[in-house]
C-alpha positions as CSV (number, residue, x, y, z in Angstrom):
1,X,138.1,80.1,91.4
2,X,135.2,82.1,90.4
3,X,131.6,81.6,91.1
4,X,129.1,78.7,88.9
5,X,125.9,80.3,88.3
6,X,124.8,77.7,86.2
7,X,121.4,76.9,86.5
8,X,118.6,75.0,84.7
9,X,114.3,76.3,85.4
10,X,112.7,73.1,85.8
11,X,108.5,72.6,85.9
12,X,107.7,69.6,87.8
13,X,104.3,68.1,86.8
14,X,101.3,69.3,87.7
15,X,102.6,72.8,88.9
16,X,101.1,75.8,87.2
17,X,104.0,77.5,84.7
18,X,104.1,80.0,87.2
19,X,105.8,78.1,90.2
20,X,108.8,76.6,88.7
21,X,111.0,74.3,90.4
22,X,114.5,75.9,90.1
23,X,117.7,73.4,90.2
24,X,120.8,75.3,91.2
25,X,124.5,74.8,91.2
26,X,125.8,78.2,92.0
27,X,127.6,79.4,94.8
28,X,126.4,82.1,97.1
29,X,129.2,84.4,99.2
30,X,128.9,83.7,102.4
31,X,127.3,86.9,104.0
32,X,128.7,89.4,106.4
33,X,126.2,89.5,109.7
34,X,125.9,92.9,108.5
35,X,124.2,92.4,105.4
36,X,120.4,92.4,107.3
37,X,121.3,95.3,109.4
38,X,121.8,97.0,105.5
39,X,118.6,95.0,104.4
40,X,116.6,96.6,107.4
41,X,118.5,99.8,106.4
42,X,116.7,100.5,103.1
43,X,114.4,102.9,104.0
44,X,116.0,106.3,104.6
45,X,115.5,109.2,106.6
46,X,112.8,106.7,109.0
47,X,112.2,110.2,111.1
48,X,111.1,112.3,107.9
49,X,108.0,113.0,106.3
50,X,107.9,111.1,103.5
51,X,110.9,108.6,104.2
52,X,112.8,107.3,101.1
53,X,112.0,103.9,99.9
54,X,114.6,102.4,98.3
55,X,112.5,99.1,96.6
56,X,109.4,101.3,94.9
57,X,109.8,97.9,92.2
58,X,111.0,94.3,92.1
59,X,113.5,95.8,89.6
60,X,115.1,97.4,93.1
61,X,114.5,94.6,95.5
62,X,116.0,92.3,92.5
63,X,119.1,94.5,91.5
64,X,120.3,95.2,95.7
65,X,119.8,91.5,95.7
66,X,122.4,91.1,92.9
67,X,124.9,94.0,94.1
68,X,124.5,93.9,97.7
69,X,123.8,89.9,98.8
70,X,125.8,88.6,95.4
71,X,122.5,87.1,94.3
72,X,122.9,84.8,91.0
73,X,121.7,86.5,87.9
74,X,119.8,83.4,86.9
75,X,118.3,83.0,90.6
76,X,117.0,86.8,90.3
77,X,115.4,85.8,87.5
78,X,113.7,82.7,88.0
79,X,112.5,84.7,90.7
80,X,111.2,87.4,88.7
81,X,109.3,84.6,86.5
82,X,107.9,83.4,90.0
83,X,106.8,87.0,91.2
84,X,104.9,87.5,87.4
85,X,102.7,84.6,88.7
86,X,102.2,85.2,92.2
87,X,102.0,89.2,91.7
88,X,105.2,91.3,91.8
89,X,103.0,93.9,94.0
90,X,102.0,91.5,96.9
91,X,105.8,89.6,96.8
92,X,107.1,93.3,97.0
93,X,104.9,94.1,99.6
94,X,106.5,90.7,101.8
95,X,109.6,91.7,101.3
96,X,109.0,95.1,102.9
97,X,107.0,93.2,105.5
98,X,110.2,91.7,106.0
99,X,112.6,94.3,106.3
100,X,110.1,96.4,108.7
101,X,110.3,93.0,110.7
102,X,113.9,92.9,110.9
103,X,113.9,96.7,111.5
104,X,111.7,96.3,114.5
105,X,113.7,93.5,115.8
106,X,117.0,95.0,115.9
107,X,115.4,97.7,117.4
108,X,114.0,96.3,120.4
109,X,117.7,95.0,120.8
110,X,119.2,98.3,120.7
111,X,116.7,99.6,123.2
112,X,117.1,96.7,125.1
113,X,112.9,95.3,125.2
114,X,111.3,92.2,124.5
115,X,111.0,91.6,120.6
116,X,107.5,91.4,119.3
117,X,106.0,88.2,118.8
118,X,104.3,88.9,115.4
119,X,108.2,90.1,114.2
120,X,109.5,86.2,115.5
121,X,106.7,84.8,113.7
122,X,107.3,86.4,110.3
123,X,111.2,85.7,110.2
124,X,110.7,82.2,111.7
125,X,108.4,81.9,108.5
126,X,110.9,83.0,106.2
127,X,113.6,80.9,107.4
128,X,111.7,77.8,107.3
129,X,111.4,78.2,103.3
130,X,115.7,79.9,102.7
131,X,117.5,78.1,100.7
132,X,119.3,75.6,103.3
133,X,123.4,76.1,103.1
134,X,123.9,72.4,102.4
135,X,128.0,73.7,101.8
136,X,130.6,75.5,102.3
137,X,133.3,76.3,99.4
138,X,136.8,77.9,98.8
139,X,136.2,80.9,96.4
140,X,138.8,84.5,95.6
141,X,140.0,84.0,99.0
142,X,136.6,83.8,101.0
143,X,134.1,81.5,101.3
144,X,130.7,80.6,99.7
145,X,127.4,78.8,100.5
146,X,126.1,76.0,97.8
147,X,122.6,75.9,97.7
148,X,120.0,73.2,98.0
149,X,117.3,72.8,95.2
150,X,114.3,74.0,95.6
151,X,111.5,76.8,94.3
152,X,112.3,80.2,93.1
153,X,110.4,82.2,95.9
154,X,110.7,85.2,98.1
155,X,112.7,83.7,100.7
156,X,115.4,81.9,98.7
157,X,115.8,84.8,97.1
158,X,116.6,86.9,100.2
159,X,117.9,83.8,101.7
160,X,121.8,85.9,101.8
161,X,119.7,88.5,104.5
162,X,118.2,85.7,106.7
163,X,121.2,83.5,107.0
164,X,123.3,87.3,107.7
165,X,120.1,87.7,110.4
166,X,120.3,84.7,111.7
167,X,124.0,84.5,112.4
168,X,123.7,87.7,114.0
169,X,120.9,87.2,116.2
170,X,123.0,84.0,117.4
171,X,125.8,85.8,118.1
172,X,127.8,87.9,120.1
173,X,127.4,90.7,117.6
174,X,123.8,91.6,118.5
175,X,124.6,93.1,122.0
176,X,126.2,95.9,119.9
177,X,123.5,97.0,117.8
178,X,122.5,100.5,118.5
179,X,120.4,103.3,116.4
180,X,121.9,106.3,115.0
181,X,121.4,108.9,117.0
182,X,119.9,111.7,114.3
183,X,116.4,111.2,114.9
184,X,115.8,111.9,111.2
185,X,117.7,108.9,110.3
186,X,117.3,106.5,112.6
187,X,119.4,103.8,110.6
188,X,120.8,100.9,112.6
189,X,124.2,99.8,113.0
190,X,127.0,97.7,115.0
191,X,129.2,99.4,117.2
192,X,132.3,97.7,117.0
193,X,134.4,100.8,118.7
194,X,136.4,100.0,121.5
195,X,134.5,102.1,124.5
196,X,131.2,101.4,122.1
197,X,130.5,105.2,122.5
198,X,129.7,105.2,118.6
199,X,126.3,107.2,118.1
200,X,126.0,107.7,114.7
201,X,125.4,105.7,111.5
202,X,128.7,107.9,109.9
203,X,130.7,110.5,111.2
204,X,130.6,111.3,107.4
205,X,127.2,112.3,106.9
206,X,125.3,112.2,110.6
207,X,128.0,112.7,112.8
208,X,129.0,115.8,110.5
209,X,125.4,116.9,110.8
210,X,125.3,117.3,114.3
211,X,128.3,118.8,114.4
212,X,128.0,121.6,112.6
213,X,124.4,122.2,114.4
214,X,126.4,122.6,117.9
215,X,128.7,125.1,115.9
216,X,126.3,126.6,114.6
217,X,124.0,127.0,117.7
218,X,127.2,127.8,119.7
219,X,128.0,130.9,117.6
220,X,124.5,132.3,118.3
């Protein structure tokens, strides 16, 4: 069974043509917890001077919706039409108020202190107006969230990151997030290992790194 992305832009009366009302019957894959952890992730190199932005546009924020949280086409794009009237600068600008949010609060996990209040605040806001995961269907083998009706905005269309953040600040999951180790990287992660000794984003790319410095400061 594949997913129904059908989907019909509605204008209730009396709202400006820029805040539509967006009727859905499409199916959302049900998020790994890791998806906000990835979310919070994309902004590379954190250490470095400059760091690398990965949403410079809504085209980028609205295409890793689509690839990476399995975003509807026609939800991305009724909240594209939504960002045109409420200014794609500013709703780019919440979404990165977002992410630095999240960022910030799986940090303070991983170095085990208090989570700031303003960070609370700002997802608690956010998760008041997600797209509420009224149920849960059979799709390829996994499982999928129908959504609710309701208005094409900033949060239902990062809703897939703030159920994956909520799941994973409610579970047992969190105690294992840690920061990678690099100091020029500073990307977050799980550590699902079995001694949870794992320091590094990837043994591929940071782990490597590190290694070859202690060879190469070890042949000196």
């Amino acid at each position: 069974m594949g997913l129904s992305t059908g989907m019909v832009v509605r204008y209730d009366p009396g709202m400006s043509d820029t805040q539509p009302s967006v009727t859905m019957d499409c199916l959302i894959p049900a998020p790994p917890e890791t998806l906000s952890i990835d979310f919070a992730n994309t902004l590379y190199w954190r250490g470095s001077d400059p760091p690398t932005e990965t949403f410079g546009t809504m085209d980028d924020l609205l295409a890793w919706c689509r690839e990476q949280a399995s975003v509807p086409a026609g939800l991305a794009e009724a909240c594209r039409a939504y960002g045109e009237g409420e200014g794609e600068p500013a709703m780019l600008a919440h979404a990165l108020a977002l992410r630095e949010a999240l960022y910030r609060l799986f940090l303070a996990q991983a170095e085990q202190r208090e989570p700031q209040a303003d960070d609370l605040a700002l997802l608690g806001g956010f998760l008041a107006e997600a797209a509420p995961r009224v149920a849960l269907a059979r799709i390829d083998g996994g499982y999928a969230w129908r959504i609710g009706e309701g208005r094409a905005t900033l949060a239902r269309l990062l809703s897939p990151v703030l159920w994956s953040a909520i799941d994973l600040v409610g579970g047992a999951r969190l105690a294992k997030v840690k920061r990678c180790a690099n100091d020029a990287c500073q990307w977050l992660f799980i550590d699902d290992s079995k001694n949870g000794s794992r320091r590094w984003c990837s043994m591929s790319s940071c782990g490597n790194r590190a290694k070859a410095y202690r060879h190469y400061h070890k042949a000196d």
